[in-house]
C-alpha positions as CSV (number, residue, x, y, z in Angstrom):
1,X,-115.2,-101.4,-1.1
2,X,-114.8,-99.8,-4.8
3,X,-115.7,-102.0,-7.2
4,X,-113.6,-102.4,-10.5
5,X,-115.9,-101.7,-13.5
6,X,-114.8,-102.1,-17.5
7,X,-116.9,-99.9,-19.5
8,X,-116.5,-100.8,-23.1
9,X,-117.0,-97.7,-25.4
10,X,-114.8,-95.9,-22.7
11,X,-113.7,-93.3,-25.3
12,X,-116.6,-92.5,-26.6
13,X,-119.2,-89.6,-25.8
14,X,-121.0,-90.9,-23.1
15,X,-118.3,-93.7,-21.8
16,X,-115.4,-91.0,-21.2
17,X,-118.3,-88.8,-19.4
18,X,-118.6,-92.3,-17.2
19,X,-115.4,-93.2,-17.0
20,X,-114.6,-89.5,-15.2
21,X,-117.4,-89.8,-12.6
22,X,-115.9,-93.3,-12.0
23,X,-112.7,-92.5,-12.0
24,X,-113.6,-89.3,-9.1
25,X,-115.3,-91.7,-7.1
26,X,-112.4,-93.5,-6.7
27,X,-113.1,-96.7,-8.6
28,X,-110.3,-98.4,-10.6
29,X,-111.6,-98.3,-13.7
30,X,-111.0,-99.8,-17.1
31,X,-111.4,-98.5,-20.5
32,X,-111.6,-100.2,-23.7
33,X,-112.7,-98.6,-27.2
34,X,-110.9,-99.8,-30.6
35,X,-111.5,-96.1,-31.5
36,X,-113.8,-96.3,-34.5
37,X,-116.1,-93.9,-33.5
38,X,-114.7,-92.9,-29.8
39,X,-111.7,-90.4,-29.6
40,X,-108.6,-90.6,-27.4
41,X,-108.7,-87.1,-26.9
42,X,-112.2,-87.6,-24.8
43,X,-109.8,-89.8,-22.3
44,X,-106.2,-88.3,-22.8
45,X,-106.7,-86.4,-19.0
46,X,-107.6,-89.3,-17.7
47,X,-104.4,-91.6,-18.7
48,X,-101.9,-90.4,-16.0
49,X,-104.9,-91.3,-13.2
50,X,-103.6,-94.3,-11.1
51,X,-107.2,-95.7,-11.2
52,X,-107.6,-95.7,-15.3
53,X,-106.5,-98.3,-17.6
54,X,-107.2,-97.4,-21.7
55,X,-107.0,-100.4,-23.8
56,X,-107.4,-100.0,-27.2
57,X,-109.1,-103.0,-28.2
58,X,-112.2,-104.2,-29.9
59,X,-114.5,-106.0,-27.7
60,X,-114.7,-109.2,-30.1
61,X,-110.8,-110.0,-29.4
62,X,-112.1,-113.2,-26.8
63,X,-109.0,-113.3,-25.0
64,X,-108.3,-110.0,-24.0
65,X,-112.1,-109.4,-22.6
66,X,-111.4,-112.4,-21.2
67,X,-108.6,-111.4,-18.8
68,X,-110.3,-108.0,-18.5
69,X,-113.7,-109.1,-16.9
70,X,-112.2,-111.6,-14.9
71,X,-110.6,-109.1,-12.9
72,X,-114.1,-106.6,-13.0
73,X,-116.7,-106.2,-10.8
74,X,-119.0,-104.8,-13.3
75,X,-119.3,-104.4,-17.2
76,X,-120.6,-101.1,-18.5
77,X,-121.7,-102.2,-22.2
78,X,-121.6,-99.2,-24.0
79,X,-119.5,-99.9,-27.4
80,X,-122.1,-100.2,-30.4
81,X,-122.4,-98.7,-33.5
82,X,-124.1,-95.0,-33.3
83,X,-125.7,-92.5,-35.6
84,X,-128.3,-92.8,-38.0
85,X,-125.9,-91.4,-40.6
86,X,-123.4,-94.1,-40.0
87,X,-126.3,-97.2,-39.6
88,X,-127.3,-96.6,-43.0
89,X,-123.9,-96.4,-45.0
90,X,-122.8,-99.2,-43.0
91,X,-125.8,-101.6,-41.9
92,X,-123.6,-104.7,-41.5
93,X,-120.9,-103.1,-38.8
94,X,-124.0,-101.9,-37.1
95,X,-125.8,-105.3,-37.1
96,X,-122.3,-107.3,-36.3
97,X,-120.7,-105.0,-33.9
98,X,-124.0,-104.9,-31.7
99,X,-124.8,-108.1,-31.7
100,X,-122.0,-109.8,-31.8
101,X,-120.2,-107.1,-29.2
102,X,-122.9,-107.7,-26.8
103,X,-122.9,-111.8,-27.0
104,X,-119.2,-111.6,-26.6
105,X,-119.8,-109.7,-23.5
106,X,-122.6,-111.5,-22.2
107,X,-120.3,-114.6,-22.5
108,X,-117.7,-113.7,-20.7
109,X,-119.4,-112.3,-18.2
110,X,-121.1,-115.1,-17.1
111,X,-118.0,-117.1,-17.1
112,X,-116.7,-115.3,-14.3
113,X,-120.2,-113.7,-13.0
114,X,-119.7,-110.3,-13.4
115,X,-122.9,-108.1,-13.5
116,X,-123.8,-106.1,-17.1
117,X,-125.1,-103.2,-17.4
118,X,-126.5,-103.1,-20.8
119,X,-127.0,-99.7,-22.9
120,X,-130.1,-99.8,-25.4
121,X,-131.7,-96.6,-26.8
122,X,-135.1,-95.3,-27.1
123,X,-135.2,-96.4,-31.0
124,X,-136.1,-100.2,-29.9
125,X,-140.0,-98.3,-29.8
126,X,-139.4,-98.3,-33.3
127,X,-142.6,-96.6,-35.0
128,X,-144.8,-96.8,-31.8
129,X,-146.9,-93.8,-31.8
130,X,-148.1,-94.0,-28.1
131,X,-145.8,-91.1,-26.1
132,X,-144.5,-91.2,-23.5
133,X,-143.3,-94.7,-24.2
134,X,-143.3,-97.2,-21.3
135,X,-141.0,-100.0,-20.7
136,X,-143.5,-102.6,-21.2
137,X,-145.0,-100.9,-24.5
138,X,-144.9,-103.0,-27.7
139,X,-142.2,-102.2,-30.1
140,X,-143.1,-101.6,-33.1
141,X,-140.1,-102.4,-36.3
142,X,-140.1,-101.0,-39.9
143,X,-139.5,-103.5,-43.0
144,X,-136.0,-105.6,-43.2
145,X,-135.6,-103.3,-46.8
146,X,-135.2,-100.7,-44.9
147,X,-131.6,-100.6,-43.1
148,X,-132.3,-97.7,-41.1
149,X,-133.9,-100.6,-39.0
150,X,-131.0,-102.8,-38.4
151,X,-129.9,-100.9,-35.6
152,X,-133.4,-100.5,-33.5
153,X,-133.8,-104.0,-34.3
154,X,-130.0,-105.0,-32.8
155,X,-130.4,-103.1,-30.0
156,X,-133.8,-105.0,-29.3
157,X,-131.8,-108.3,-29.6
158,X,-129.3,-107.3,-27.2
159,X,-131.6,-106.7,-24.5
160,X,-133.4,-110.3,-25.6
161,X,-130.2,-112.0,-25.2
162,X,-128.9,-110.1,-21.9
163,X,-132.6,-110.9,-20.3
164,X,-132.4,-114.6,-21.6
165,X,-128.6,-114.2,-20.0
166,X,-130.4,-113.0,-16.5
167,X,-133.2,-115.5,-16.4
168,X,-131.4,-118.7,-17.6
169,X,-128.1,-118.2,-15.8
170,X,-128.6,-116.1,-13.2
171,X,-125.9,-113.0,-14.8
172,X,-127.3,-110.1,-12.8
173,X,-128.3,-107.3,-16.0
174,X,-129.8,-104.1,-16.3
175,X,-131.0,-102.8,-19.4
176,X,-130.8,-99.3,-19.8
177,X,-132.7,-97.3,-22.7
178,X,-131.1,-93.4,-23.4
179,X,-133.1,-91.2,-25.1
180,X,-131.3,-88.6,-27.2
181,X,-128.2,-88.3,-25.2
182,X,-126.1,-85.1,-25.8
183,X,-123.1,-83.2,-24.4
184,X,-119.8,-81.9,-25.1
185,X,-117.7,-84.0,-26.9
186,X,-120.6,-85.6,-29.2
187,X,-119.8,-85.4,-32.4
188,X,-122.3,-84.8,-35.6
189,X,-120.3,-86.6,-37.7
190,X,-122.6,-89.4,-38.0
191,X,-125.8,-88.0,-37.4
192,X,-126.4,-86.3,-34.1
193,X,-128.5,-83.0,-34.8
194,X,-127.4,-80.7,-31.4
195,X,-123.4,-80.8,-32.5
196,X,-124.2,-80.7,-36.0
197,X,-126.2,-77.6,-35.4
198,X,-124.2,-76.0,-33.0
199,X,-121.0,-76.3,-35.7
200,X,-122.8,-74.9,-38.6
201,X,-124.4,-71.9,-36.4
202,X,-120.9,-71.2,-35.2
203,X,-119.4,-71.0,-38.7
204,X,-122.6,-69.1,-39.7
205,X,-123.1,-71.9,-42.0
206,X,-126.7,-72.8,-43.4
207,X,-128.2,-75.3,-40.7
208,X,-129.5,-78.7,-42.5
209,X,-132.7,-79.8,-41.3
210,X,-133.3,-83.5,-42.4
211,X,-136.9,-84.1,-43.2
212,X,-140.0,-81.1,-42.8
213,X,-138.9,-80.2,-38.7
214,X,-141.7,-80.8,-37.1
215,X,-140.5,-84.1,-35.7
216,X,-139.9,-84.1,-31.6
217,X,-137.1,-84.9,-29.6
218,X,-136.5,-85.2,-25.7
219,X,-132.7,-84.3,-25.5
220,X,-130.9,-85.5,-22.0
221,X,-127.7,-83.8,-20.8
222,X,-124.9,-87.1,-20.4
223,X,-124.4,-85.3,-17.1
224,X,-127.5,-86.9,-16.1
225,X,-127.6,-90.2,-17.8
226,X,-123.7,-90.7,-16.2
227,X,-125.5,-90.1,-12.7
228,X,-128.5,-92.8,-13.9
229,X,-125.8,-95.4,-15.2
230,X,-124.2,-95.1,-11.8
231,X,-127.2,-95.1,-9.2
232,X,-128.9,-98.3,-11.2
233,X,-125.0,-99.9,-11.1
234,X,-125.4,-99.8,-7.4
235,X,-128.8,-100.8,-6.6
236,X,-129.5,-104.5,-6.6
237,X,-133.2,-104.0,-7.1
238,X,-132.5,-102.8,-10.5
239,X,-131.4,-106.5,-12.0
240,X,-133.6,-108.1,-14.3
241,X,-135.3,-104.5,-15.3
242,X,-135.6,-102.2,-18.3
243,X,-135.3,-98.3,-17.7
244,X,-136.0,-95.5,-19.7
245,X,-133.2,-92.5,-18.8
246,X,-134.0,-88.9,-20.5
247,X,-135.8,-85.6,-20.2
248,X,-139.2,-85.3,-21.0
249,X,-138.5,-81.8,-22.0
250,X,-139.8,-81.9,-25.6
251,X,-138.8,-79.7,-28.6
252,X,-139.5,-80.0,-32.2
253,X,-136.6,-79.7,-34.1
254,X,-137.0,-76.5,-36.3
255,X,-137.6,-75.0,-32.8
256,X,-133.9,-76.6,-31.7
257,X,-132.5,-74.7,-34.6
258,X,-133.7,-71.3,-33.7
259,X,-132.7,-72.0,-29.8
260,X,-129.3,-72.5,-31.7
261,X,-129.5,-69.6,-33.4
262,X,-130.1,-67.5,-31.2
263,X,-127.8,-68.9,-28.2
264,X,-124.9,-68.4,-30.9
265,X,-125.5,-65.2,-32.5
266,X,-125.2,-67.1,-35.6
267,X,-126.3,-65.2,-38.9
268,X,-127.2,-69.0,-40.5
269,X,-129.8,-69.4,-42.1
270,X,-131.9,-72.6,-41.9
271,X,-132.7,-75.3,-45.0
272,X,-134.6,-78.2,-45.9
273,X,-132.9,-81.3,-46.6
274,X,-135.2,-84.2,-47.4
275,X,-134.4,-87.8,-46.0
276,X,-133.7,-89.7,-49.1
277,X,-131.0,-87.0,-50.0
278,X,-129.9,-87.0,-46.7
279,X,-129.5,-90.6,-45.5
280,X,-131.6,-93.3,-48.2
281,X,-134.7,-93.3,-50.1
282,X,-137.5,-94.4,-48.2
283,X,-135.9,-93.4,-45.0
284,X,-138.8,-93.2,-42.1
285,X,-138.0,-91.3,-38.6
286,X,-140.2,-91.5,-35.7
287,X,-142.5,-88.4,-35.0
288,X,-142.1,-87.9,-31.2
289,X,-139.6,-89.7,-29.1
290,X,-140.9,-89.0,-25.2
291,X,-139.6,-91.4,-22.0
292,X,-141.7,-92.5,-19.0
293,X,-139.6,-91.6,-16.6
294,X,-141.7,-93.1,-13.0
295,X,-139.9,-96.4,-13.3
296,X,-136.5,-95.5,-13.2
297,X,-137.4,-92.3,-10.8
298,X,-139.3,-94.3,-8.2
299,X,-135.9,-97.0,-8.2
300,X,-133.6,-94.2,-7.6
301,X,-135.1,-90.4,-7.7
302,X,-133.8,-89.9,-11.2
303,X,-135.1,-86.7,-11.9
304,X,-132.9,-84.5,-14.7
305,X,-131.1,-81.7,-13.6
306,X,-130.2,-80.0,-16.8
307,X,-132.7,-77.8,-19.1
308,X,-132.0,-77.9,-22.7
309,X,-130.9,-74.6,-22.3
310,X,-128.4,-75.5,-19.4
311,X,-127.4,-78.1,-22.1
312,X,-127.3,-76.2,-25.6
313,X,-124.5,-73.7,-23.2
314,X,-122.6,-77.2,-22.6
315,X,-122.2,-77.8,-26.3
316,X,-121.8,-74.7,-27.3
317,X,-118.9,-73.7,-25.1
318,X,-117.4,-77.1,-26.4
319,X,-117.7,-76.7,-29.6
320,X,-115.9,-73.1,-29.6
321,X,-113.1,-74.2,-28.1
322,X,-112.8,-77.4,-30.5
323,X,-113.1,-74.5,-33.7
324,X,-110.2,-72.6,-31.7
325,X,-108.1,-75.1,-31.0
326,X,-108.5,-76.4,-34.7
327,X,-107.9,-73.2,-36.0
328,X,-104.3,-73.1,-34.4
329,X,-103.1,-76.2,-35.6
330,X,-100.2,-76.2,-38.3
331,X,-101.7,-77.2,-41.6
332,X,-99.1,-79.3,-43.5
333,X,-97.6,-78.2,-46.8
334,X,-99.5,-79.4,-50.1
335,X,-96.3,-81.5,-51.7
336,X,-95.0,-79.9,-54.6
337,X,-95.4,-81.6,-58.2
């Protein structure tokens, strides 16, 4: 039997991406997303589909989560506030919304014993320096001055409180840590360096790298995390556990700005921008960020599928199509004076 699964964040980058693999493997499937960072044109397809409810909604609103998870199987937790751009202009959304968002949903899932799975990120490492990071590694926070550490340390919380939730209670939760997710539809407006770069290359506009480069990412197509989330939903050996889900295909990110370069044709020209100008003074960023895959791939083969390269063509092809599509639209009149 199909279960009925809620994924909060359903409108966003990677819950939309979810929400379409559910939706195709015939689950009924509800959406909710009070649109602050997801788009309703990442879902608009899916609204006619007999199987897909959109609720537009914030996730704090008690009484409709309420009547939504009492008729769900299981909760997809994926609404939280994203970007490093937007953590740091806005630390106390990030720090309310995730933890508050995530209790709310914890709650009301227990009331009605629905099973959670929980979305964390790799930035709960913190400023660990060991690579690849483990599950079971120590996490390692920067100062409470800093906000760019409210969001690392929220996340953290969560998966406290959804554990606590698991060994107290009972509520069967999966923790789930992406690493550097990316796709179509992910926006750079708040941070995210692959559509940022991919824009500016396409307008042949300089491309801004924050910081001296030489920092390393491991970027995952959400083609492959969608297939993790899914697998790990299904497998009741995966309650109780954390699992890393990424690539361990590792790039530094002045080398990401060439591959963009020259997958784009773009005459752009690359720049320096240094992190206090870019985001806050004192503004730290981790080195290398590299998964340890075994865990999650001895539970259920997870193995990715898509090469940065495969990926960067994703984005790209995405991104043209938003620019032409933009570029058609009817500008209004400026009013006269």
């Amino acid at each position: 039997m199909k279960e009925k699964i809620l994924v909060t964040g359903g409108a966003g980058f990677i819950g939309s991406h979810l929400c379409e693999l559910l939706v195709h493997n015939g689950h009924n499937v509800v959406a909710i997303d009070n649109l602050s960072t997801g788009r309703l044109d990442n879902i608009v397809h899916l609204l006619p589909m007999p199987g897909f409810l959109f609720v537009r909604e914030t996730i704090t609103n008690s009484l409709v989560l309420d009547r939504l998870t009492s008729e769900a199987d299981i909760i997809i937790h994926l609404a939280a506030v994203v970007g490093v751009k937007l953590i740091v202009e806005d630390p106390v959304n990030t720090i309310v919304t995730n933890i508050m968002g995530t209790e709310a949903v914890l709650t009301t899932a227990n009331r009605y014993g629905c099973k959670v799975m929980l979305a964390s990120t790799s930035e709960v490492y913190g400023k660990g320096s060991k690579v690849p990071f483990n599950e079971e590694d120590d996490c390692v926070m920067g100062p409470t001055s800093h906000s760019r550490w409210a969001y690392a340390t929220s996340k953290a919380i969560d998966e406290f409180l959804g554990l606590a939730y698991y060994r107290q209670f009972g509520l069967p939760v999966v923790v789930m840590r992406f690493f550097n997710t990316v796709g179509p539809r992910q926006t750079g407006r708040y941070g995210m360096v692959i559509p940022r770069f991919v824009r500016q290359a396409l307008l042949n506009e300089p491309i801004t790298i924050y910081g001296d480069g030489e920092q390393s990412r491991c970027f995952a197509d959400v083609a492959d995390i969608i297939d993790a989330i899914y697998k790990l939903s299904s497998n009741p050996a995966a309650v109780g556990q954390v699992f890393n889900i990424g690539s361990t295909e590792e790039v530094n990110i002045c080398e990401l700005a060439e591959m963009v370069i020259a997958a784009t044709g773009s005459q752009s020209k690359v720049i320096y921008v240094p992190y206090e100008e870019a985001y806050a003074p004192g503004f730290e960023d981790m080195r290398r960020r590299v998964p340890d895959l075994a865990k999650v791939h001895q539970l259920i083969g997870y193995e990715p599928h898509f090469t940065l390269e495969a990926t960067l063509k994703r984005v790209i092809d995405f991104e043209r199509q938003q620019i032409l599509k933009q570029s058609k639209e009817p500008t209004l009149p400026r009013p006269s004076r």
